[in-house]
C-alpha positions in Angstrom: 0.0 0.0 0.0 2.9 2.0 1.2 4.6 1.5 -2.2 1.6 2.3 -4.6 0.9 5.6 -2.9 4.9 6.6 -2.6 4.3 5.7 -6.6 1.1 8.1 -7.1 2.6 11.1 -4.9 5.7 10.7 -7.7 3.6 10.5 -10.7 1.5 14.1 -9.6 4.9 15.5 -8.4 6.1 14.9 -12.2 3.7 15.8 -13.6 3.0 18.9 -11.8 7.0 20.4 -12.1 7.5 19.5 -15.7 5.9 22.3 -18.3 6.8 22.7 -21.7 7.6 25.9 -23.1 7.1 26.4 -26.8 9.0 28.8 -29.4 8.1 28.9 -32.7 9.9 31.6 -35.0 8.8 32.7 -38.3 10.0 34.8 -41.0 6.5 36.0 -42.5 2.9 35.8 -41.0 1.8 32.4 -43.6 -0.6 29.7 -42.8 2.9 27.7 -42.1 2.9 29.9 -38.7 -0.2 29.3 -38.0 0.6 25.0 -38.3 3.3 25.6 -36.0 1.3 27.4 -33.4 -1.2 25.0 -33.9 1.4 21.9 -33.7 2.8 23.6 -30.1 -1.1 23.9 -29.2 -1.0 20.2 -30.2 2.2 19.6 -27.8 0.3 20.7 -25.1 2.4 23.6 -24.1 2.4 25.7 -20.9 3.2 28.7 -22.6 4.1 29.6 -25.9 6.6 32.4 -26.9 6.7 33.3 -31.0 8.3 36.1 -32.9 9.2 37.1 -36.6 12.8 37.1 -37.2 14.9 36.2 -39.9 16.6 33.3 -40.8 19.9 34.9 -41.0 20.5 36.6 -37.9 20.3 34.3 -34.8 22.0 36.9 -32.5 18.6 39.0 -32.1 16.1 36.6 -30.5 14.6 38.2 -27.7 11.6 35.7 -27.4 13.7 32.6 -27.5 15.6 34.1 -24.8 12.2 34.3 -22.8 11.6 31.3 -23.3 15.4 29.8 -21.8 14.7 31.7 -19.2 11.2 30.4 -18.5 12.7 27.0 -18.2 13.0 25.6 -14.7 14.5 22.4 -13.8 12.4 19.5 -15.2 11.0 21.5 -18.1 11.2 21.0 -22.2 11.7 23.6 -24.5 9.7 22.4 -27.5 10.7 24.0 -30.9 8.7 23.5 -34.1 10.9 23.3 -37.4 11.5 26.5 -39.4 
């Protein structure tokens, strides 16, 4: 009894301190954005950061940087493909 409750306490504690944060960059406002929104939507994530950026210049991200530092110990950063 002792065992299968230790168990269940885990399995909520998990599930409860994992989130996934989602980032989805695009370069123009398409219906290819709106599939990745959608697919993050799909992932079931927590919270959702998106901006319009170039491909060329990865230095000036300030979304994905929001999300990095939304991550907490446990979480996933979930990325759609570009």
């Amino acid at each position: 009894m002792f065992w299968v409750l230790k168990r269940l306490t885990l399995r909520v504690w998990l599930t409860i301190s994992m989130r996934k944060i989602g980032y989805a960059r695009v370069s123009t406002p398409t219906r290819a954005s709106i599939a990745r929104l959608g697919a993050l939507r799909a992932e079931r994530c927590d919270e959702i950061f998106r901006e319009k950026a170039s491909g060329k210049d990865i230095r000036q991200r300030p979304q994905l940087e929001r999300a990095i530092d939304a991550l907490g110990t446990g979480d996933i950063l979930v990325r759609r493909r570009v």
